[in-house]
N, C-alpha and C positions, 0 to 999 in steps of 0.2 A: 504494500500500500504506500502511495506517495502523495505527497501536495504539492512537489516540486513545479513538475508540470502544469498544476490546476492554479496555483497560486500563484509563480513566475511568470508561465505562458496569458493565463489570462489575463495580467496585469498588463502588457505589453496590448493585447487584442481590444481592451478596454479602452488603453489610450486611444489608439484611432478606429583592486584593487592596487593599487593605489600606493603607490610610494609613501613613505613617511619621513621627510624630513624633520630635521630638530624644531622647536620651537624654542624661542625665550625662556618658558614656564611649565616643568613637569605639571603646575596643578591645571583642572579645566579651569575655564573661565568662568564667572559667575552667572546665570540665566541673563538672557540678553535678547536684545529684540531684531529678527534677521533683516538685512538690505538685501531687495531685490536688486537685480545684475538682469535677470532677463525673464520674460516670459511667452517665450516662443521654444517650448520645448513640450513634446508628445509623454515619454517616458524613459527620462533621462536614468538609467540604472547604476551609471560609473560614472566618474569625474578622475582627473587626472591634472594636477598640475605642474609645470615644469617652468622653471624660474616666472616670469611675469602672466607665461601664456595659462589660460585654464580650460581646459579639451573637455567635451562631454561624449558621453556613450550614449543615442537617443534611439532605446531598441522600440519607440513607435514608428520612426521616420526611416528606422535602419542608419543613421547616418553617425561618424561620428566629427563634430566640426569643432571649432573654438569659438569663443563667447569675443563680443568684438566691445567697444567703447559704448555702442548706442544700443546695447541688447540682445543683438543680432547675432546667430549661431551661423558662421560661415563651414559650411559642410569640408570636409579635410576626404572623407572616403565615404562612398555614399553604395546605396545598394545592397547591405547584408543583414543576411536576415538572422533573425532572432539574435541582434546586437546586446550583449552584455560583456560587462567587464572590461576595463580600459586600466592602460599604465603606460607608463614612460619609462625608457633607458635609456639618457645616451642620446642619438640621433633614432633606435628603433620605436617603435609603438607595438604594442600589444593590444588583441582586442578578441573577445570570444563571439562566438556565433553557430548556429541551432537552427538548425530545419525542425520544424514541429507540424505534427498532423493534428490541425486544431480540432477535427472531427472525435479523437478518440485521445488527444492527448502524448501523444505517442513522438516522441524524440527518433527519427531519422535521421541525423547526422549533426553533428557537433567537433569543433573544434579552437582552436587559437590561431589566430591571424599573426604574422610576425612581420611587421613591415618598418623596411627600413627608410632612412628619410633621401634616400634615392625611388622609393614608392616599390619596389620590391619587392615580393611579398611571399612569404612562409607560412604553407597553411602544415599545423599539425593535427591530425585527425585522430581526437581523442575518442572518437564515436569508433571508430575501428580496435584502438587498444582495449576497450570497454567492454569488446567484441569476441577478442581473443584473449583476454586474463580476468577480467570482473571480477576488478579487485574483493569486492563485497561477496561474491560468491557463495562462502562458507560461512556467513553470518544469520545466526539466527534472528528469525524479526518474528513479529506477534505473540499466540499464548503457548506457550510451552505445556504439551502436555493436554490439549482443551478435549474436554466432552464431547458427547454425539451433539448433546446440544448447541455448546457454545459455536460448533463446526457450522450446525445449522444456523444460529444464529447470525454467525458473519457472512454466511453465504448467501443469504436472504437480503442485505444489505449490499452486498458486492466487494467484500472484504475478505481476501484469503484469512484463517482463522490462525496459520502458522504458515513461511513460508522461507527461503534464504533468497539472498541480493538475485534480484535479478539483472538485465544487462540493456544499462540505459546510461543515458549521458548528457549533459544537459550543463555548459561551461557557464558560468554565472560570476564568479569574483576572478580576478586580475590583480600581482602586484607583481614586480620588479625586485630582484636581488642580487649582486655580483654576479656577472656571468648566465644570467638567465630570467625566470618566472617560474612564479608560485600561480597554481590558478583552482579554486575552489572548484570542483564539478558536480552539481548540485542533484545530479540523475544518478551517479555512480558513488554517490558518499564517502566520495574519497577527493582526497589533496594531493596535488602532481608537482614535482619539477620538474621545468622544462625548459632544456636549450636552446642558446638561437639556430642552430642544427635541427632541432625537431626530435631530442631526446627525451624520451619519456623517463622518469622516476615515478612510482606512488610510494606519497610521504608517509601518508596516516588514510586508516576508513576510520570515520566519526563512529564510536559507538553508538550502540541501539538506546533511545529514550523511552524508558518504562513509564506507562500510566496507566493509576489503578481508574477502571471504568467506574462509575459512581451511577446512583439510580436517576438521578437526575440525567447525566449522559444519556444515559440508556434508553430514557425516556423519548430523549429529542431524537432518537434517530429510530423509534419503533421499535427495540429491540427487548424481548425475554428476560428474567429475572435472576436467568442464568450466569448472565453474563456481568452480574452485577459483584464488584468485589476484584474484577478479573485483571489481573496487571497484561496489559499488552505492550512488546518494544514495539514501537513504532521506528521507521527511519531515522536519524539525522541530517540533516540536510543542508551540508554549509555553501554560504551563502559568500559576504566577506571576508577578504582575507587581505594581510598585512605583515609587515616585518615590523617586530619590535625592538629594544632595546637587546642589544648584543646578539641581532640575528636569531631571536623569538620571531617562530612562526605564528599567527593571530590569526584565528578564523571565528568567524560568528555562524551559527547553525538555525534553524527552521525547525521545529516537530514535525516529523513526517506523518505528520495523521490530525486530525480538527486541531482549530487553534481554538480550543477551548482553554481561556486565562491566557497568562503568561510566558510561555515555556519554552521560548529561545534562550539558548547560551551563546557566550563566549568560551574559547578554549585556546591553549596553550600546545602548541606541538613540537616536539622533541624528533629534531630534525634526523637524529642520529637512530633511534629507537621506534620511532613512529607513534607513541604514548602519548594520549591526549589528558591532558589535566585541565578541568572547567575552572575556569577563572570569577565566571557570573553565572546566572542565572535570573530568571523571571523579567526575561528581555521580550517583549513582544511584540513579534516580526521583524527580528534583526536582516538588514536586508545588504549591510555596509556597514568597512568599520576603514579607520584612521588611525594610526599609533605615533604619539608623541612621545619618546621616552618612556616614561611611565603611564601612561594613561592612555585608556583606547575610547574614542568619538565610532560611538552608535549611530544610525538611524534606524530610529523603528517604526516601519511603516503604518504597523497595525495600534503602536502607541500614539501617534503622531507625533516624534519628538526626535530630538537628536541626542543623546545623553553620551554622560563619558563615564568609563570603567575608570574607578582611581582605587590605588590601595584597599583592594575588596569590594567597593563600595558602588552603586551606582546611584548620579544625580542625575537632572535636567540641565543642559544646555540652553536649549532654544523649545520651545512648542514650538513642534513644524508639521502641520496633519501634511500626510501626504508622503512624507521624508521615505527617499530611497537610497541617497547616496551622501559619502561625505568624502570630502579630501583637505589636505592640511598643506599649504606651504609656506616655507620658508623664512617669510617674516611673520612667523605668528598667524596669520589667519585663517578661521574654519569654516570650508567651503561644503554648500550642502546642495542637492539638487531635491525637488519633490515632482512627485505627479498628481495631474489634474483632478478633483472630486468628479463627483456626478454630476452637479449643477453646469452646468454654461454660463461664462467662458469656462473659469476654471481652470487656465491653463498649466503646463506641465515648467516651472521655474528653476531658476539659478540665485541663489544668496550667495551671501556671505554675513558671516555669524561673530565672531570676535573682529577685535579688533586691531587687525594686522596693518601695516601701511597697503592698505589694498590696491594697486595697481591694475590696469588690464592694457596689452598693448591689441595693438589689429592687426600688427603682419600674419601671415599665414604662410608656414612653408609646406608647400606641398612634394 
């Protein structure tokens, strides 16, 4: 069972990581009130910024362009589909992209674009590696162990009742690190290194997130009394990702099954071992994250805010309904993108949230 699909892809259908340089100040900033930059953007998913310029990933329009002086998103590479996940190295750009069959939800191809700033381009197709190792393969998901009932129960609903990774892939967060990318894969619950070669490593698969089913649950989806009590793993599903302080790998996760509450993490990955230690919890719909030394910038879509992991702890930044993406540069400031509500216009925006000397130039190098 996943919501990768149902919650990433729709979100993109509806509309129409990330470097981390130092800052000034390990602590967040105090709540603050964000300045619009632009509002001509579909469903901006990733942000990336690189000394003055600030690049968006806009997987409604497909395009990914730069943010110009008077609000204007000047398209840089336009054309791909199911755009997510953007970063900067150097002269290259990274950026993920997903064929999806909106009919059934269903992930067709997936991979990482690696383009150099001669426009060159290196597709690695993680949809294929997913194909032949899924990584998640041997991991158990659902109820261990479940009755004739509880079988029928989930079946009746459309929910395998126990089942192991199946072989899907779905590239969703983007960051940059010496010598290559880190890229969240949000279909295959696992985190890759990847060379500008097109070398695949998997880092880490996110472990399974247990939730005991409650009657209230149970209720809302019609289901039997059986099932009540019942701890099911659900997926994880990371989403963001970043380099932290001493080459800490940062990834933010998704419940793979209802976002009933709160129940995105953060997590730590031990680049060496592949051991994921949660850093947070009760993040909800971690969608992007940002790493400042010590402290990691959230946005959570389904909170609507942008909040920061500090020393255990999680505050508010900005109320931002809508929040997809964050990114941080250089002189201190914290860049967030949202997408559009229901209502009209509504459009899909670009802030900026502390208080950095904020800049934006207009060249575009293509």
């Amino acid at each position: 069972m996943r919501t990768s699909r149902a919650l990433l892809a729709a979100a993109a259908a509806a509309a129409l990581a990330l470097t981390a340089p130092p800052a000034a100040s390990a602590a967040p900033p105090a709540p603050s009130e964000p300045r619009v930059w632009s509002t001509q953007l579909a469903a901006p998913f990733s942000l990336a910024v690189d000394g003055k310029r600030v690049l968006v990933a806009d997987g409604g329009t497909g395009a990914v362009g730069q943010l110009q002086p008077d609000g204007s998103v000047v398209p840089i590479v336009g054309g791909v589909p199911g755009l997510a996940g953007l970063a900067i190295r150097g002269g290259r750009t990274a950026y993920g992209s997903t064929v999806t069959d909106f009919g059934t939800f269903t992930n067709l191809e997936s991979g990482l674009n690696i383009r150099s700033a001669q426009g060159d381009t290196v597709y690695v197709d993680l949809h294929a590696f997913e194909s032949a190792h899924n990584p998640d393969g041997e991991v158990s998901y659902g109820v261990s162990d479940p009755s004739p009932c509880v079988e029928d129960a989930f079946a009746e609903v459309g929910i395998p009742a126990s089942y192991t990774g199946i072989v899907d892939s779905h590239v969703y967060g983007v960051t940059a690190r010496q010598g290559g990318w880190i890229v969240a894969d949000a279909g295959a619950n696992t985190v890759y290194a990847v060379t500008d070669d097109g070398a695949i490593e998997p880092l880490a698969v996110l472990p399974p997130q247990p939730m005991e089913i409650t009657a209230d649950m149970a209720a809302m989806f019609g289901m039997p009394d059986c099932v009540v009590g019942v701890t099911y793993a659900f997926e994880s599903v990371p989403t963001g990702v970043a380099v932290g302080r001493g080459g800490e790998i940062l990834v933010s996760t998704l419940p793979g099954g209802p976002e009933v509450g709160a129940r995105g993490g953060l997590w730590s990955i031990d680049a060496e071992t592949g051991a994921a230690t949660r850093l947070a919890s009760g993040l909800a719909g971690p969608t992007s994250i940002a790493a400042v030394r010590d402290t990691v910038y959230v946005a959570e879509l389904f909170g609507g805010r942008v909040s920061a992991v500090h020393g255990g702890s999680v505050s508010t930044v900005a109320e931002l309904p809508g929040a997809l993406a964050v990114a941080t540069s250089a002189d201190g400031t914290l860049w967030a993108a949202t997408m559009g509500g229901e209502e009209p216009p509504a459009p899909g925006t670009i802030v900026s949230i502390s208080d950095g000397a904020v800049k934006v130039i207009g060249h575009v190098n293509r």
